[in-house]
C-alpha positions in Angstrom: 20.3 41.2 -23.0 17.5 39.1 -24.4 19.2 35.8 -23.6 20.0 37.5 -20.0 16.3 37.8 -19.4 14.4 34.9 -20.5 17.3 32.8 -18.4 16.2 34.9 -15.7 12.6 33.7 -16.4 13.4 30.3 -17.2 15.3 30.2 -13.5 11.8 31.9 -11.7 9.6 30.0 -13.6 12.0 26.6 -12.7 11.9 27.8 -8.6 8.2 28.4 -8.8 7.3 25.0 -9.9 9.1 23.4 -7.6 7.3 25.6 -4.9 3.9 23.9 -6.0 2.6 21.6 -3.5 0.7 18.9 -5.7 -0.7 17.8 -2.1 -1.6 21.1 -0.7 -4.8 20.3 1.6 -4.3 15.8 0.8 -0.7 14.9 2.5 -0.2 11.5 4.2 2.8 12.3 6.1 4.3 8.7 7.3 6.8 8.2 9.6 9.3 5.3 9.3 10.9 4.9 12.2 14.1 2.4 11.2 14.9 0.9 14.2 11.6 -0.6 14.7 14.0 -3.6 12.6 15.4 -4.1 15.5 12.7 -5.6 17.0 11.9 -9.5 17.0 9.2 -11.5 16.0 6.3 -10.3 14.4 6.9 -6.7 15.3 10.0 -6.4 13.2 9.4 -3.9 10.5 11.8 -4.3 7.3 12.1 -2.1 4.2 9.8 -4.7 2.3 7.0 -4.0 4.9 7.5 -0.4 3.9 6.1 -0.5 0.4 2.2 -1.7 0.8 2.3 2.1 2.6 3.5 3.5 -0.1 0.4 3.9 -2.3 -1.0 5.4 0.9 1.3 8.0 1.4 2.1 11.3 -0.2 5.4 11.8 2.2 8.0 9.3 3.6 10.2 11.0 6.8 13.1 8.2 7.7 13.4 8.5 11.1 15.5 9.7 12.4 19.3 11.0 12.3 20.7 12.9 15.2 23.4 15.6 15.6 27.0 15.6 17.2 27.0 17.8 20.1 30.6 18.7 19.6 30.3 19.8 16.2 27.0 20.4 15.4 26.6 18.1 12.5 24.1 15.5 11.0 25.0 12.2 12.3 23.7 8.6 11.7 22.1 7.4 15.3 21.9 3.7 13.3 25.2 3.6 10.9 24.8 -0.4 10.5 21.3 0.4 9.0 21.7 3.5 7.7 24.5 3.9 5.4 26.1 0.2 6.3 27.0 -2.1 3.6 24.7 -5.0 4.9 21.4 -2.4 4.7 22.2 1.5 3.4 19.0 2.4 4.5 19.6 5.6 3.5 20.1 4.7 -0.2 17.4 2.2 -0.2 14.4 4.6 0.8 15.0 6.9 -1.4 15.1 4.3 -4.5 11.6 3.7 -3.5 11.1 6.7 -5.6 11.6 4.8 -8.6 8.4 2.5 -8.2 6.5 5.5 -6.7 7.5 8.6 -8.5 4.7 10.9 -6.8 6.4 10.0 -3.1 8.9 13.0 -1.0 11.3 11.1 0.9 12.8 13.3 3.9 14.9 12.5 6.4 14.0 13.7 9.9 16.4 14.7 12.5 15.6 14.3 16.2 12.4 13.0 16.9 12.7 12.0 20.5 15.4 9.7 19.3 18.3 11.2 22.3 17.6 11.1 25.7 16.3 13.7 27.9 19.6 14.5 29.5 21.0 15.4 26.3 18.5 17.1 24.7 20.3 20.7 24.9 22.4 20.5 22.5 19.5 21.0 20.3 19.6 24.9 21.5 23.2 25.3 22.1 23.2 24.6 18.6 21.0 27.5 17.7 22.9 30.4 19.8 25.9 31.2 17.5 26.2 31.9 13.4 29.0 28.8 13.6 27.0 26.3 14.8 24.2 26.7 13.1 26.6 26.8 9.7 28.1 23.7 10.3 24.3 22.2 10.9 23.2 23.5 7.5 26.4 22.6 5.6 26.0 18.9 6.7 22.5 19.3 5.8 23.8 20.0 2.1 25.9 17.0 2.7 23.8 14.4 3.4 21.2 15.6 0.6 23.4 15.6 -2.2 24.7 11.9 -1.1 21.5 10.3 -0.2 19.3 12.2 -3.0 16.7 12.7 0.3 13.8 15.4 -1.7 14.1 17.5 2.3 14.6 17.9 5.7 12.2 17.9 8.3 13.3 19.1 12.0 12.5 17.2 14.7 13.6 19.3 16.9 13.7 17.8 20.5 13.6 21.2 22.7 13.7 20.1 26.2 9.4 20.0 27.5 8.3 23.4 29.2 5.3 23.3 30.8 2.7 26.2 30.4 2.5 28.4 33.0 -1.1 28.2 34.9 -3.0 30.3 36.8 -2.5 29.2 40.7 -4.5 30.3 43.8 -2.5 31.1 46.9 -2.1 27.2 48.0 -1.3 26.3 44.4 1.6 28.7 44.2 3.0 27.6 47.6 3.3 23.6 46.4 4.9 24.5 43.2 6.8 26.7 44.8 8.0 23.6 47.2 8.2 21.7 44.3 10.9 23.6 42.6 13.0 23.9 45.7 13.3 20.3 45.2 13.8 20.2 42.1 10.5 19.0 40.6 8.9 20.4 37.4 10.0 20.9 34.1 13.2 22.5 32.8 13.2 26.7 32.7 14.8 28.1 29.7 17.4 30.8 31.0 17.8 31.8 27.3 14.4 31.5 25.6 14.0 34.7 23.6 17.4 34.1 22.3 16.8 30.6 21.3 13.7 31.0 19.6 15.7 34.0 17.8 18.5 31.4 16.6 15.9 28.7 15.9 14.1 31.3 13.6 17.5 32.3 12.2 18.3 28.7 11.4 15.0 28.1 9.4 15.2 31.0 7.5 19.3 30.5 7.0 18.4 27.0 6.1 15.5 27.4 3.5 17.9 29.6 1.5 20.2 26.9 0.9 17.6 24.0 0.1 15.2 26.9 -2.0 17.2 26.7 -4.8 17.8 22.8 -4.8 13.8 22.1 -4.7 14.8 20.7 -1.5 11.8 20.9 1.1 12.3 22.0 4.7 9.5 20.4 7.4 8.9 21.2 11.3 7.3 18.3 13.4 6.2 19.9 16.5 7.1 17.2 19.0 4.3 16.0 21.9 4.8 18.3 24.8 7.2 21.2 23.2 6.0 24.4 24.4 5.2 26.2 21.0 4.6 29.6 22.2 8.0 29.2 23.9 10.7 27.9 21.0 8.5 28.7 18.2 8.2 32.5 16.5 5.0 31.1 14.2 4.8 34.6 12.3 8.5 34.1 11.3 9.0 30.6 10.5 6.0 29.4 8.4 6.8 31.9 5.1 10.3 29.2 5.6 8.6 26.0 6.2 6.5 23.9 3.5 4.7 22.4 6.2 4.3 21.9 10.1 3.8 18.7 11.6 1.8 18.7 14.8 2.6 15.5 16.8 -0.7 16.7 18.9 -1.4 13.2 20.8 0.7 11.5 24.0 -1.1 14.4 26.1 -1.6 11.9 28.6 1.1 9.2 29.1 1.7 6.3 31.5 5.2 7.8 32.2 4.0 11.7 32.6 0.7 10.4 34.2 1.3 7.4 35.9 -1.5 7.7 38.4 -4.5 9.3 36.0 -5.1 7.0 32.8 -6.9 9.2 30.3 -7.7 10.2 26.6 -4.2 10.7 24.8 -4.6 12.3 21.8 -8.4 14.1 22.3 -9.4 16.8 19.5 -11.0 19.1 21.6 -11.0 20.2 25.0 -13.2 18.5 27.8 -14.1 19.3 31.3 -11.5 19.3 33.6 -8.5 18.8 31.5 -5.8 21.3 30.8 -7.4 23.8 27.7 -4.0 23.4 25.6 -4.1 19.8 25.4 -5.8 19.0 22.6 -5.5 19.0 18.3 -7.8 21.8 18.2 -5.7 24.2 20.5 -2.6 23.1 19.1 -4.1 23.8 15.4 -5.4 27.4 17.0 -2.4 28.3 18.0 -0.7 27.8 14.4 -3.8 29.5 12.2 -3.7 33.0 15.2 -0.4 33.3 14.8 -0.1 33.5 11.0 0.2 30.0 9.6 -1.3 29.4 6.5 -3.9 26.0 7.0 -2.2 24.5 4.3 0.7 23.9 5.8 -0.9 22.7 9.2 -0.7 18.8 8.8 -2.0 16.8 12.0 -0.7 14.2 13.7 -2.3 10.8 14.1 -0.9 7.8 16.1 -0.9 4.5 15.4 -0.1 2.8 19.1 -2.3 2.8 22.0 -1.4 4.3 25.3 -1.9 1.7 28.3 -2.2 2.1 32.3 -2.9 -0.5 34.9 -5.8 -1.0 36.6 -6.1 -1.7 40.9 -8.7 -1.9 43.2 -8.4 1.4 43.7 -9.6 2.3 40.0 -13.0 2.8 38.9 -14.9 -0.2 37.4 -16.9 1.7 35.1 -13.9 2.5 33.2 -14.8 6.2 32.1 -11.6 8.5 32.0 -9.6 10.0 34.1 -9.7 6.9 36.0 -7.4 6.3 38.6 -4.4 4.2 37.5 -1.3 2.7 38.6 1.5 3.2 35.8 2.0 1.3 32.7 0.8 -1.4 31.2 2.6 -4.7 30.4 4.6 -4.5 27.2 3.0 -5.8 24.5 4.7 -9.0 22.5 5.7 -7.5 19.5 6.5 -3.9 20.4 8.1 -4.2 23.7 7.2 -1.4 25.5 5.5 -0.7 28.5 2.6 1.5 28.6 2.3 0.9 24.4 0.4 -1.5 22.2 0.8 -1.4 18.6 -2.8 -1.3 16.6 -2.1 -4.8 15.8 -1.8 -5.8 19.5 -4.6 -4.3 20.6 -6.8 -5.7 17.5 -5.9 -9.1 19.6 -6.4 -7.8 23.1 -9.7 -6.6 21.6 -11.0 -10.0 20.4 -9.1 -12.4 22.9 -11.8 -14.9 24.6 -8.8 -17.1 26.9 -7.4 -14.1 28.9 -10.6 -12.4 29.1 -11.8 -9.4 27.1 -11.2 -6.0 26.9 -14.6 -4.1 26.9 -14.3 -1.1 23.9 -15.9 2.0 24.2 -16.6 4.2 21.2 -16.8 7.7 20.7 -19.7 9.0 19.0 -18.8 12.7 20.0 -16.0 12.0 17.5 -14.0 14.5 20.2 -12.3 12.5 22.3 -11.1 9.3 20.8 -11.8 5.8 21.8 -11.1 3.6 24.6 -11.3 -0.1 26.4 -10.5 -1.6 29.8 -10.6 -4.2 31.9 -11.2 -4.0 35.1 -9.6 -5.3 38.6 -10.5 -8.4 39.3 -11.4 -8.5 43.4 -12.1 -11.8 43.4 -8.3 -13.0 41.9 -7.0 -9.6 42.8 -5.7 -9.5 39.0 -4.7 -6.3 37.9 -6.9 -4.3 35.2 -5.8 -2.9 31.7 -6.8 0.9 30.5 -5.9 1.4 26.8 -6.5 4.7 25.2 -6.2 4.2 21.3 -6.8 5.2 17.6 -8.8 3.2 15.2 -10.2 3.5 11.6 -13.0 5.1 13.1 -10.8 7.7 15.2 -8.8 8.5 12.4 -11.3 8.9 10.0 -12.4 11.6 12.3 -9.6 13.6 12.9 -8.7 13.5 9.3 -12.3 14.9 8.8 -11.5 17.8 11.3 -8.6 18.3 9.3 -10.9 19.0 6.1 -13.6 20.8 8.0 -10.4 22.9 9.0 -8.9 23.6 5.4 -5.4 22.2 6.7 -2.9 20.3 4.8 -3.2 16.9 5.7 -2.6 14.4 8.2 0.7 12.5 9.6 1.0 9.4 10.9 3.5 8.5 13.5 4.7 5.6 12.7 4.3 2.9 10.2 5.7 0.1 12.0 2.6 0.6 14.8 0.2 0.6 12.8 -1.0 -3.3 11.5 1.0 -3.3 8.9 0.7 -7.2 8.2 -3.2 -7.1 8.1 -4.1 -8.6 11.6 -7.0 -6.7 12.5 -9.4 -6.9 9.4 -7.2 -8.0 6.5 -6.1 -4.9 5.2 -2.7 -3.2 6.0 -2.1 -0.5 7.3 -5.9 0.1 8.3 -5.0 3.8 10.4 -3.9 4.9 7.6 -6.7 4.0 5.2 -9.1 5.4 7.8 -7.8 8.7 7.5 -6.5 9.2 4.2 -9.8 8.6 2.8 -11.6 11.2 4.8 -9.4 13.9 3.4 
């Protein structure tokens, strides 16, 4: 009987250590997202490039595997990368363990990574017992193969707006809108998928509890919380929430308003919700322990075009005319990695962009330049994070008692020193403001 109990209490004591969170108010969260490899040039972002981050972060999410709508399972969205023999990704991260012992490698599923159209699959999968045991069991799979310490679930609900308060001619254009089909999806089904979401947490944690395996949440940009989220009912599950709280204004959502993208509080005239600090409310009213609150930062600009019908003082909202040109190294239009805007920010051949600072540390910072009447060339509008910014949400973050900061992603931030030098420069600012 003796034996009986002190294995009992060698098995709680065991579980109870690998519940401590040697991080618990400090976590640099860094996402890694792989196929930024794919890229050319300068902006290509190998496993090599990972490691001067390493020393920075406390958390590694690889990013990101998807899941087979037919059956419900993990699945590789980059299987040459991933688990192929020329790369094995999968393998690979993980072994950075071995030079950094303190690092948690998880792999994150989702993340934005499908498109829109086939984004439901992400709550069919959460309606029936079956589906949502074939998830978990590939789950176990993939763990015990790739030696990954957890999971964290980007889960890519479909965006549903908040409902707003309309006057009488406000209610009759959305009402015209939806007869033609504008507006945001309508969940048919939402009490009884935030129910089977719940259910899947909690069905989940089970299994990786006794494995010391960790299980995440990253709250994508524009997911309606208070729609697929039960708060009360999934944080005692969850070892931490990751609130991806910036892209609040986009070139693509927004492509006639340029603004702030990732502001930490409200300001005049914007929606109240979209913000860090209502995102981080929400959270803390509804049960959530600050400790497990970790706040997203990111490491890319957001960028609009600028016509003569824009202002030329620059000052947000500011009319706009969609995105702006691609940069060189990251591709995309409407997005500037921290690197290229370092050189937009400097440039003397092209002409300059003028920066503005934030010293209301609420808002976040900016630069422009404006239309050109004379040559009728276009202007630029680039909303962006810098040391500075970062330093200051990360300081929120303390002022807050919350659990740390993420940062979204490492291959957008200047990870080969560009700016000032030093790599990864986002990430310094905020990690030592903690």
């Amino acid at each position: 009987m003796k034996v009986f109990i002190f294995a009992a209490l060698a098995v709680l004591i065991f579980e109870a250590s690998l519940a401590v969170d040697t991080h618990e108010h400090n976590k640099v969260v860094c996402y890694w997202n792989v196929t930024s490899f794919e890229r050319q040039g300068p902006g290509k972002f190998q496993l090599e490039d990972v490691r001067p981050a390493l020393s920075l972060c406390t958390h590694l999410i690889y990013g990101f595997a998807g899941i087979n709508p037919d059956t419900f399972e993990i699945v590789s969205l980059n299987p040459n990368l991933d688990t192929g023999a020329g790369y094995a990704y999968y393998r690979l991260s993980t072994q950075l363990k071995k030079s950094f012992p303190d690092l948690k490698v998880y792999l994150g599923i989702g993340g934005n990574a499908d498109p829109y159209e086939e984004t439901h699959k992400y709550l069919t999968l959460t309606e029936t017992s079956e589906a949502r045991s074939k998830f978990i069991n590939s789950v176990n799979r993939i763990l015990n193969d790739h030696d990954f310490d957890g999971i964290d679930l980007a889960w890519q609900f479909p965006p549903v707006k908040v409902k707003k308060n309309r006057g009488t001619w406000g209610s009759l254009w959305h009402g015209i809108k939806k007869t033609f089909g504008y507006g945001k999806f309508k969940d048919d089904k939402e009490q009884e998928h935030r129910d089977g979401f719940t259910i899947l947490v909690r069905d989940l944690k089970t299994q990786l509890r006794p494995k010391g395996k960790a299980l995440t949440l990253t709250v994508l940009p524009h997911i309606n919380a208070s729609v697929y989220y039960e708060a009360r009912l999934l944080s005692p599950n969850l070892d931490a929430i990751h609130l991806m709280t910036f892209d609040q204004k986009t070139p693509e959502r927004n492509p006639k308003e340029a603004d702030y993208p990732a502001p930490v509080y409200e300001s005049y005239g914007r929606e109240p919700q979209d913000n860090i600090d209502s995102s981080v409310r929400y959270w803390l009213v509804n049960g959530t322990p600050g400790s497990k609150i970790v706040v997203g930062i990111p490491t890319y600009a957001r960028t609009w075009k600028l016509t003569s019908e824009s202002q030329i003082s620059g000052v947000p909202p500011i009319v706009a005319e969609g995105p702006g040109e691609p940069g060189p190294h990251s591709g995309i239009p409407g997005l500037l990695s921290y690197a290229e805007v370092c050189t937009k920010l400097t440039e003397t051949n092209l002409g300059r962009l003028r920066r503005v600072n934030d010293p209301s540390k609420k808002y976040g910072s900016y630069a422009y330049e404006p239309y050109n009447g004379d040559t009728g060339a276009e202007g630029l509008w680039v909303g962006f994070e810098d040391t500075d910014t970062a330093g200051n949400k990360a300081s929120y973050v303390k002022a807050k008692g919350l659990g740390g900061v993420a940062i979204f992603d490492l291959s957008l931030d200047d990870f080969r020193g560009v700016c000032n030098g030093d790599k990864y420069p986002i990430i310094r600012g905020a990690k030592y403001k903690l």
